[in-house]
C-alpha positions as CSV (number, residue, x, y, z in Angstrom):
1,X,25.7,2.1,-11.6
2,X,22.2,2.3,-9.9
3,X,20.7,-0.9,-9.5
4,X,18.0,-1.7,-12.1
5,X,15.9,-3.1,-9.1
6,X,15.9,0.6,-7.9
7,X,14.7,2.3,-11.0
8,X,11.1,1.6,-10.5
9,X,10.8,3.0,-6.6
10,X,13.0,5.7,-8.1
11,X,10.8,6.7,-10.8
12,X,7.6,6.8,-8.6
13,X,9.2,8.8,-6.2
14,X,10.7,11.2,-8.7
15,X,7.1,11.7,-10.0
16,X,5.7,12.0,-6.1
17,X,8.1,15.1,-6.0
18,X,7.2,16.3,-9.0
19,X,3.3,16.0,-8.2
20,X,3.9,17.7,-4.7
21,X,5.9,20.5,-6.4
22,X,3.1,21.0,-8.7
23,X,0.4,21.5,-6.5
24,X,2.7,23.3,-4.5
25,X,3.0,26.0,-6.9
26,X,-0.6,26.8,-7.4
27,X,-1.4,27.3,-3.2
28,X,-1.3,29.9,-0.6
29,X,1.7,30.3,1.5
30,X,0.9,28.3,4.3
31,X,-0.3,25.1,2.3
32,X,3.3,25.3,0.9
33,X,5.1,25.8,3.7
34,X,2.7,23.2,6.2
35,X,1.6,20.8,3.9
36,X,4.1,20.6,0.9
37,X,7.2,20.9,3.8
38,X,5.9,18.2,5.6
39,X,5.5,15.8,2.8
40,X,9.1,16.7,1.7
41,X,9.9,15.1,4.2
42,X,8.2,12.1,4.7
43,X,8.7,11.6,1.2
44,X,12.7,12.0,2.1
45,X,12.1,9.4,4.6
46,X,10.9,7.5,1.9
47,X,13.9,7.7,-0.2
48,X,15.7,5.5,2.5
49,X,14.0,2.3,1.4
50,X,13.7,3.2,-2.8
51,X,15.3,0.3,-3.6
52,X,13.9,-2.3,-1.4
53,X,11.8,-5.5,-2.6
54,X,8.7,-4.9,-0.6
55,X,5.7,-2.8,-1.9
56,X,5.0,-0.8,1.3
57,X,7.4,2.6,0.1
58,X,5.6,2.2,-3.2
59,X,2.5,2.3,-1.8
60,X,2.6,5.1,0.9
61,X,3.9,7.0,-2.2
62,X,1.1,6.1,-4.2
63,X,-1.3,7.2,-1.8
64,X,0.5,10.7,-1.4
65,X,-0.1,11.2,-4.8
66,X,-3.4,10.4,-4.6
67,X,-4.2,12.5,-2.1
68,X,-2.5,15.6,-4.1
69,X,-4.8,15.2,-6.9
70,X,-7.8,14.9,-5.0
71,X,-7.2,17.7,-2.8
72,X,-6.2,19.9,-6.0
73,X,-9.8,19.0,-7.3
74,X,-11.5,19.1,-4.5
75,X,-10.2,22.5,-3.5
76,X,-11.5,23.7,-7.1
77,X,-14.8,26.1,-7.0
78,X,-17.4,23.2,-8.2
79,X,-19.4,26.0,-10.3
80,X,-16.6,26.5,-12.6
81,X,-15.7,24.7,-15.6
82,X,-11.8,24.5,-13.9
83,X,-11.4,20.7,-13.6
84,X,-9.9,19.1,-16.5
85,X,-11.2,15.8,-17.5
86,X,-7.5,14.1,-17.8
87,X,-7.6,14.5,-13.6
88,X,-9.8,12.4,-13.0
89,X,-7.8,9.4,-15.3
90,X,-4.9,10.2,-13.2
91,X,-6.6,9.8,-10.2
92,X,-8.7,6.2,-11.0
93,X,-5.7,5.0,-13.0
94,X,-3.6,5.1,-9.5
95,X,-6.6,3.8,-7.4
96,X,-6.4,0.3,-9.4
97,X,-2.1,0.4,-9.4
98,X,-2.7,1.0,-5.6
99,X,-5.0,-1.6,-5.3
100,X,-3.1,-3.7,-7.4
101,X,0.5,-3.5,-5.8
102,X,-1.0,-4.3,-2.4
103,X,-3.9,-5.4,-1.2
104,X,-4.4,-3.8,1.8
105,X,-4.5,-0.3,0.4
106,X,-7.5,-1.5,-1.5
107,X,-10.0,0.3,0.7
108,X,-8.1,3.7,0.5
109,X,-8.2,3.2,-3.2
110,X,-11.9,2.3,-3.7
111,X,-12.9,4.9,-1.3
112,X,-10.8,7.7,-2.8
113,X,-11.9,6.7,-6.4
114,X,-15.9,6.9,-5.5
115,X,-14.6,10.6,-3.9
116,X,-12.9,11.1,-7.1
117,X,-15.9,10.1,-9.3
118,X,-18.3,12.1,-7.0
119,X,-15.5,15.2,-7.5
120,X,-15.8,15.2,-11.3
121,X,-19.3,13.8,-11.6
122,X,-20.1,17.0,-14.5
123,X,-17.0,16.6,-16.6
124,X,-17.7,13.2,-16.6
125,X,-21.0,13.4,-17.8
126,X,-19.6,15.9,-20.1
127,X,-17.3,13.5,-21.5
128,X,-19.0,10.1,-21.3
129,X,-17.5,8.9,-24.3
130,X,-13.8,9.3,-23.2
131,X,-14.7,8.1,-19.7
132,X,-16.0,4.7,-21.5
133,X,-12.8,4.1,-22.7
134,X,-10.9,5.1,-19.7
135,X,-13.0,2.5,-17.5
136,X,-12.9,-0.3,-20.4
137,X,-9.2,0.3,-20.1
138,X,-9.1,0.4,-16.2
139,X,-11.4,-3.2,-16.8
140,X,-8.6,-4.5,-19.1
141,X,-6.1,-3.9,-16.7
142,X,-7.8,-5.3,-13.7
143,X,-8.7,-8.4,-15.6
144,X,-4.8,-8.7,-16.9
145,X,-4.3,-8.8,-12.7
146,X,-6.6,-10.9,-12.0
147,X,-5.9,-13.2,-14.1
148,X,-2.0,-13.5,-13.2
149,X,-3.5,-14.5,-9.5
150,X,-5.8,-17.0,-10.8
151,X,-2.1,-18.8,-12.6
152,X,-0.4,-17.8,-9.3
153,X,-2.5,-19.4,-6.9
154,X,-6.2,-20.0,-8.2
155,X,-7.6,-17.1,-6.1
156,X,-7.2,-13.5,-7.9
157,X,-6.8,-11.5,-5.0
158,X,-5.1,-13.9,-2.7
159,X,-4.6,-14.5,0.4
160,X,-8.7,-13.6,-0.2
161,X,-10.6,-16.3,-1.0
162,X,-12.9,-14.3,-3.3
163,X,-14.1,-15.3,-6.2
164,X,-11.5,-18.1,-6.2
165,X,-11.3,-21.7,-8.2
166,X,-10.3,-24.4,-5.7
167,X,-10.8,-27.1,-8.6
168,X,-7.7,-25.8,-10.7
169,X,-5.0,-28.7,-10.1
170,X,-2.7,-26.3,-9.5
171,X,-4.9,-24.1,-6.9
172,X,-4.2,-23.6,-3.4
173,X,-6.6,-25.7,-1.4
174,X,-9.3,-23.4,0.6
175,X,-7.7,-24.7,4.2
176,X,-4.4,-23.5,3.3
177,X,-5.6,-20.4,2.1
178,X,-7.6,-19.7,5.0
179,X,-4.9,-20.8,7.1
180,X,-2.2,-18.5,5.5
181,X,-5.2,-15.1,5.9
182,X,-5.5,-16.1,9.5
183,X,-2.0,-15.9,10.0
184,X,-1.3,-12.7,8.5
185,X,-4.0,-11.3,10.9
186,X,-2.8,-13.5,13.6
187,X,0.7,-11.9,13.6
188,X,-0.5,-8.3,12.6
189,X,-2.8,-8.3,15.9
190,X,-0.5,-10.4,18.3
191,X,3.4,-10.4,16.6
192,X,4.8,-13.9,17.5
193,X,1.5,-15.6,17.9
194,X,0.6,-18.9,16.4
195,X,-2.4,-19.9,18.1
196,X,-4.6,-17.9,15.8
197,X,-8.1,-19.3,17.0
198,X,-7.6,-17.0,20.6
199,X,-6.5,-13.8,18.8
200,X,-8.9,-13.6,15.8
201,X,-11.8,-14.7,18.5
202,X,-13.0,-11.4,20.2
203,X,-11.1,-7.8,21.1
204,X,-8.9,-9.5,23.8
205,X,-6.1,-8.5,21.4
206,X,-6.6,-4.8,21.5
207,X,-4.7,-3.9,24.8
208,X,-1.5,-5.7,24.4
209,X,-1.4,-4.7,20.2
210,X,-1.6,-0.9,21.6
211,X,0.5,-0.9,24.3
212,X,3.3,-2.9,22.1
213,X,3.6,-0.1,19.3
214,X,6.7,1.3,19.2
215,X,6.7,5.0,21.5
216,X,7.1,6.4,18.1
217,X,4.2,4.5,16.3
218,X,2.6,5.5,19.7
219,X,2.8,9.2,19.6
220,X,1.9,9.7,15.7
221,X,-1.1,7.9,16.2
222,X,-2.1,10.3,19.1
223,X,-1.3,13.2,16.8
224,X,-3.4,11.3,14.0
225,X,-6.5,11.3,16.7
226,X,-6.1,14.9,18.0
227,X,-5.8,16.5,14.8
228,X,-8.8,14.7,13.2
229,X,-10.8,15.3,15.7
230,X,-10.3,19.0,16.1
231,X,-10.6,18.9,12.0
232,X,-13.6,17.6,12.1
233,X,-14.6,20.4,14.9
234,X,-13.8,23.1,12.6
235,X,-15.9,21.5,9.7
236,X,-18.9,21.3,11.7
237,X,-18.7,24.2,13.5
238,X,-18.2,26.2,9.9
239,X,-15.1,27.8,11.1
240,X,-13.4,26.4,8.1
241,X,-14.8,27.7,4.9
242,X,-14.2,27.8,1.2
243,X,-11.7,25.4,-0.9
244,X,-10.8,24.5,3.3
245,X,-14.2,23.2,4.2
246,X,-14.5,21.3,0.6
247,X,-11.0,19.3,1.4
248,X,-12.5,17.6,4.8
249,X,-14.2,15.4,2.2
250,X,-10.9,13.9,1.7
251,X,-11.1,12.4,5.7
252,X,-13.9,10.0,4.4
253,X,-11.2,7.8,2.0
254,X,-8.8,8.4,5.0
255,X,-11.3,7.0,7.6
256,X,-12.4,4.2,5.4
257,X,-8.9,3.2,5.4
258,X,-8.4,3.2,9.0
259,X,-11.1,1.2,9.8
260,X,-10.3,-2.1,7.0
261,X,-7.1,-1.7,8.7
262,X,-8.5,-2.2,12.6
263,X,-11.0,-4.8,10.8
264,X,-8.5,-7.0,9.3
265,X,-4.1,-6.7,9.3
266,X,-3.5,-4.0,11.9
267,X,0.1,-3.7,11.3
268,X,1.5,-0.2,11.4
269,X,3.2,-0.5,8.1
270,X,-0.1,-1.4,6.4
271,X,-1.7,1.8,6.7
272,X,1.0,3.4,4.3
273,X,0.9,7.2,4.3
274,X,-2.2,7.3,5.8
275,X,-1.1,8.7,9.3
276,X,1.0,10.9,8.0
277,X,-1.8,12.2,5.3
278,X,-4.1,12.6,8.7
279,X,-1.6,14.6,10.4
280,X,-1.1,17.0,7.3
281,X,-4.7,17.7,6.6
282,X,-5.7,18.3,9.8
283,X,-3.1,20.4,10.7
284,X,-4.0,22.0,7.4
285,X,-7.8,22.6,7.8
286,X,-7.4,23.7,11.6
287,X,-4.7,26.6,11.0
288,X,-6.8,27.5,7.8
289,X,-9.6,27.7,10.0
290,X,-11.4,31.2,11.7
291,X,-9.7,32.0,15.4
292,X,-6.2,30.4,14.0
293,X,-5.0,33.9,11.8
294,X,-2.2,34.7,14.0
295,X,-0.8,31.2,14.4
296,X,-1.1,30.9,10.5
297,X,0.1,34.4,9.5
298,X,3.3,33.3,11.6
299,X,4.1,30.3,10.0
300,X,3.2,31.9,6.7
301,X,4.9,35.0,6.9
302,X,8.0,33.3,8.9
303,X,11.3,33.7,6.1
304,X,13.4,30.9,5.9
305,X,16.6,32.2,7.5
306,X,14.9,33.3,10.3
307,X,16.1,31.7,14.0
308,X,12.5,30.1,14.4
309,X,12.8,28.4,11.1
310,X,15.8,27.3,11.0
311,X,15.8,26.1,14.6
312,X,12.6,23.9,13.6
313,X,14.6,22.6,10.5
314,X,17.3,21.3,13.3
315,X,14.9,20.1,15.5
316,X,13.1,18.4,12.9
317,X,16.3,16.8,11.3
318,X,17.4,15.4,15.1
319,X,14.2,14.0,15.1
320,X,14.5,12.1,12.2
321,X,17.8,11.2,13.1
322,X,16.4,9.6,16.5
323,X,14.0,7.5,14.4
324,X,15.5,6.0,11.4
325,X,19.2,6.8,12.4
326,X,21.9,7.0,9.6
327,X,21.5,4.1,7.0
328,X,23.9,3.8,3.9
329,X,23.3,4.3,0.5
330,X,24.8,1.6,-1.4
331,X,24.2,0.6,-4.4
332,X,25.9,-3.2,-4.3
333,X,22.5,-4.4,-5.0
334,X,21.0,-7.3,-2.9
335,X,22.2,-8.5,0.0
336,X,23.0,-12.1,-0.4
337,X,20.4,-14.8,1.0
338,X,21.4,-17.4,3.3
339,X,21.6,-21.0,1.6
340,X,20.4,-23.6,4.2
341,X,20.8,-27.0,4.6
342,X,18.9,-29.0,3.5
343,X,18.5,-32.8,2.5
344,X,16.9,-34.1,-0.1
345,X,13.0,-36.3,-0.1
346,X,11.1,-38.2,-2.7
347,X,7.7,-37.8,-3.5
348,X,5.4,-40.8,-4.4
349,X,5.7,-39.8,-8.1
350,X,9.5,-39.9,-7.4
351,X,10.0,-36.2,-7.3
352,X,13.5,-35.1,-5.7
353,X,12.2,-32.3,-2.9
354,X,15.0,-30.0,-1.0
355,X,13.5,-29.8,2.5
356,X,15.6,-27.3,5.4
357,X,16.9,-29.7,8.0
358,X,16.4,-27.1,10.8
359,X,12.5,-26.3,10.3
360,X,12.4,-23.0,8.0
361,X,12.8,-21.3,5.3
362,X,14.0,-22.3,2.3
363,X,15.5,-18.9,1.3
364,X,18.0,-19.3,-1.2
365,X,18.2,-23.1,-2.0
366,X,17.7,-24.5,-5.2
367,X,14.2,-25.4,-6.4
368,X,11.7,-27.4,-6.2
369,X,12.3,-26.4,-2.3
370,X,9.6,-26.6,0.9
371,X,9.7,-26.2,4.2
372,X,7.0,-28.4,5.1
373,X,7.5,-32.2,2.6
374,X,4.3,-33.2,0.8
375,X,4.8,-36.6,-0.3
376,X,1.5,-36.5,-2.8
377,X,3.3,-33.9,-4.8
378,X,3.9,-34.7,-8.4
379,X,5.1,-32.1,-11.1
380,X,3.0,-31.9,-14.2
381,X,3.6,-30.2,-17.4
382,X,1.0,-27.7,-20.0
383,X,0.3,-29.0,-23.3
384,X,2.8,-27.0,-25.7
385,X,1.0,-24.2,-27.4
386,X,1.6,-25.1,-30.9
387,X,-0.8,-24.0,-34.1
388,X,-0.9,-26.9,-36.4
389,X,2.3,-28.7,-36.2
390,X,4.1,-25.6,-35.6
391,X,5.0,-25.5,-32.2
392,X,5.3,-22.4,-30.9
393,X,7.2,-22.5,-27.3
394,X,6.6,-25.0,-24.7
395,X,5.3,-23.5,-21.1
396,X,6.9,-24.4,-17.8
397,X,5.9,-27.2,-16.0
398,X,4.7,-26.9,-12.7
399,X,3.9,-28.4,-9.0
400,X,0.3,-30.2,-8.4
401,X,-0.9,-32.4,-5.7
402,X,-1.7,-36.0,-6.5
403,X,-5.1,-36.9,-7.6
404,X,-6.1,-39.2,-4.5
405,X,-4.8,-36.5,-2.1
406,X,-6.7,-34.2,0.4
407,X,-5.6,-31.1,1.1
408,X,-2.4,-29.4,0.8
409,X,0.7,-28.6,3.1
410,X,2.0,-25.2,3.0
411,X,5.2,-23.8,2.4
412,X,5.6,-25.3,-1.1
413,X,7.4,-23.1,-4.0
């Protein structure tokens, strides 16, 4: 039986395909076989990691949807009534899951929601009063979110220290939590690094980040660059036109993404789809463009059993099998985590603490478990939530630091 931890990757994806087959259906030729074949098939390098823990798959999916709604809209004649409010709801309501599942695609999300509200600036005006609810609902859930990071951590959108409340007992303290940001940046920039002071200082990092990518990572990125640039050529030049020209708008969310990404974690797997979204529209807009009819009447016209297809279909599949290789599709469920060993500390409030005696994690040990012992750490208990003398159900207890200490150590859960 499919693991229930897969049905949620499963389901997005699922709806990814179905999104992509539905714009699919209502394009030219070439957008279907260009654009819609190369996102079957990033999206069935996707399906590799469906059931996987970590929110980047979810994400780069995300954003392909995203992107599929926009450019429907966007590719829309603006002086016809052809863009039905409900779009637009779509579109926002996936900016704020985006943003919400991980926090680094929050600039591609803001940015493509102000494109989107731009995009369907008349039917919203046109339907102010269902718009009101849609962004009191968007608020809702946003504030839901928020909320859960201020009980997680005391900072809503950790490991930013926005808007956060150090004073909660239970709160991170601001040195840990700056500490923990400058790490993830540390090892983003400089892999292996701890001495964050000398990489976040200055651009010294830049060379040896570039010239570590993977030849892969390497070679996409320089397709990324090309494409958008000659794009960007064909926009300002006017050689592409129409529903064409109107889609370059989509490069602004795109860009806006790429630079939070240089500015903060520049970790290849941060950027989601975004490469791969680069590639396809630029390849897009400069085939669409005038001076490229032959090449683009060829791939268009091109049937699928023909030797030049089908030799691209094999030359593409050896090329995926060169980077991913062959990975199984089990479906045992999670691979078991190690269980250290570990020895056990008291607290001065006599709390038992499991500590790893090799330095590290504490993986799958019991809890309360840390890495690094506090000794001011006591545990501390909510008042039952009771009405009357009715209690209702007592709330978990949980880990604070003494009142006469300073600071916090990290590596605590």
């Amino acid at each position: 039986m499919l693991p229930i931890y897969a049905a949620g990757g499963l389901l997005i994806l699922l709806l990814c395909l179905a999104t992509l087959l539905e714009t699919c259906a209502g394009q030219g030729r070439l957008w279907r076989r260009l654009v819609g074949g190369l996102l079957v098939i990033y999206l069935g390098y996707l399906a590799s990691g469906v059931a996987n823990p970590a929110p980047d798959g979810i994400v780069s999916m995300m954003q392909v949807a995203i992107f599929l709604f926009l450019v429907r809209a966007l590719a829309q004649e603006p002086t016809r009534a052809n863009r039905p409010l409900p779009g637009v709801v779509v579109i926002l309501s996936l900016c704020l899951g985006l943003a919400m599942v991980k926090l680094s695609g929050a600039a591609y999300a803001l940015a493509c929601g102000v494109l989107a509200i731009a995009t369907y600036r008349k039917e919203i005006a046109a339907g102010s009063g269902t718009v009101a609810k849609l962004f009191a609902l968007l608020l809702l859930t946003a504030g839901i979110h928020l909320g859960r990071g201020y009980l997680l951590s005391g900072y809503p959108l950790f490991p930013a220290s926005f808007a956060g409340m150090p004073a909660l007992d239970w709160a991170m303290s601001p040195e840990v939590l700056r500490h923990e940001s400058d790490l993830i940046i540390t090892w983003a920039r400089a892999p292996g690094a701890l001495d964050s002071v000398g990489v976040l200082a200055g651009t010294a990092w830049l060379r040896p980040w570039a010239q570590g990518l993977p030849i892969s990572v390497q070679m996409l990125f320089a397709g990324c660059a090309l494409l958008t640039a000659a794009a960007l050529v064909c926009i300002a030049t006017g050689r592409a036109e129409g529903s064409v020209r109107r889609c370059g708008a989509f490069y602004a969310p795109l860009l806006v993404a790429v630079a939070f990404w240089l500015g903060t974690a520049p970790d290849p797997r941060f950027l989601g789809a975004v490469p791969v979204l680069l590639v396809v529209l630029g390849a897009w807009i400069v085939l669409s463009s005038s001076g490229f009819e032959a090449l683009a009447g060829w791939i268009a016209n091109q049937s699928p059993r023909s030797p030049a297809m089908m030799a691209l279909a094999l030359l593409i599949c050896l090329a995926c099998l060169k980077l991913t290789g062959l990975r199984s599709a089990g479906f045992a469920g999670w691979i078991a985590l190690p269980v250290p060993s570990v020895h056990t500390r008291i607290t001065e409030s006599g709390l038992a603490v499991l500590v790893p005696v090799e330095r590290g994690q504490c993986w799958n040990a019991p809890l309360p478990c840390a890495s690094i012992f506090d000794a001011n750490l006591r545990l501390a208990a909510w008042a039952p939530l009771a009405i009357g003398s009715t209690r209702l159900f007592e709330r978990p207890a949980y880990f604070v630091k003494s009142p006469h200490a300073v600071g916090a150590a990290p590596g605590t859960h």
